[in-house]
Every structure is written in C-alpha cells, then in structure tokens.
C-alpha distance (Angstrom), angle and dihedral (degrees) to the residues before:
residue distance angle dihedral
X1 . . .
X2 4.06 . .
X3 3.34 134.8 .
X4 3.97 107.4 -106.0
X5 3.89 85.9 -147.3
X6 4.04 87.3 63.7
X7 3.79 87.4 50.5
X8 3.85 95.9 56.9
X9 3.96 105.5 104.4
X10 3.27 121.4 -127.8
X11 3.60 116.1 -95.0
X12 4.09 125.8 176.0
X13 4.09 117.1 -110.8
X14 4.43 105.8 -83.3
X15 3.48 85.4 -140.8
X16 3.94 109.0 47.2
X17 3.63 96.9 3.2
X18 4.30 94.0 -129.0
X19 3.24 117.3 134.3
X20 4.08 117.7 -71.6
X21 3.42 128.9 -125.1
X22 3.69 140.1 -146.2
X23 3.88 99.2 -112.8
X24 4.01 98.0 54.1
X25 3.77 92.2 21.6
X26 3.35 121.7 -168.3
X27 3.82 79.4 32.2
X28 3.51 136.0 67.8
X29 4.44 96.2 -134.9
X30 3.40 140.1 -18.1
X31 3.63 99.3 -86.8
X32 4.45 87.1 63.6
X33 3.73 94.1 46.2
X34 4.26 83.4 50.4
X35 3.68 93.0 45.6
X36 3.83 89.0 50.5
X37 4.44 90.2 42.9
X38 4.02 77.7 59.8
X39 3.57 97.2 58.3
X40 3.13 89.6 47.8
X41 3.61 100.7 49.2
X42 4.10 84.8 43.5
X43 3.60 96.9 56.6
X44 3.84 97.4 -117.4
X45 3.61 98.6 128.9
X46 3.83 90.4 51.7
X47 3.86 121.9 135.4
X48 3.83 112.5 -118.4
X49 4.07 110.3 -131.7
X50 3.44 130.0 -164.2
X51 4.27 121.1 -117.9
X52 3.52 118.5 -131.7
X53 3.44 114.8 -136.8
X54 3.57 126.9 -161.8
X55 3.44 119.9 -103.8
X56 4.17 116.2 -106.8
X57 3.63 92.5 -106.8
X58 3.63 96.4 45.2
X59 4.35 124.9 91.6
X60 3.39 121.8 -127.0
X61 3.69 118.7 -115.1
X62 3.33 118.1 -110.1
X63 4.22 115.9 -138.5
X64 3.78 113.4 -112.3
C-alpha cells in the first residue's frame, strides 16, 4: 500500500505562497504555521454572522 503522505498534492504555502513542505505541511516553516496560529488566536479568520433582531412588534425576553 502507499503512504497517504506521498499522495498529498502539492499545494503552495496560504500564507507566503512558497512551496510547502512535509514537516510544517500546509506551510512552508515554522515561522508561517505561527503567523497563521496568530490569526487564529486574533480572531482574523473569524466568520461574520448576522444578529437577529426582534421584530418592532415583538417583546424582548426577559433572562430567567
């Protein structure tokens, strides 16, 4: 059987788009999959939602 890792395809860095490599994979070195960990960790990679406010004729409800 093969090795899954030898299947992987070859995709650049996402952060600095060189080449990746196998140790820090999907990055290319330690410092890109750090600099990604801080995104992360800063909340730049978070999904935007929408609120839902009541409608006008609706009461809030209370906490109990």
């Amino acid at each position: 059987m093969s090795d899954p890792v030898r299947l992987r395809p070859k995709r650049p860095c996402p952060i600095c788009a060189k080449p990746s490599q196998q140790k820090f994979h999907p990055f290319c070195s330690a410092r890109c999959a750090q600099v990604d960990l801080n995104r992360w960790l800063g909340g730049h990679y978070a999904i935007p939602a929408a609120t839902d406010e009541p409608a006008p004729d609706e009461q809030p409800r209370e906490a109990t």
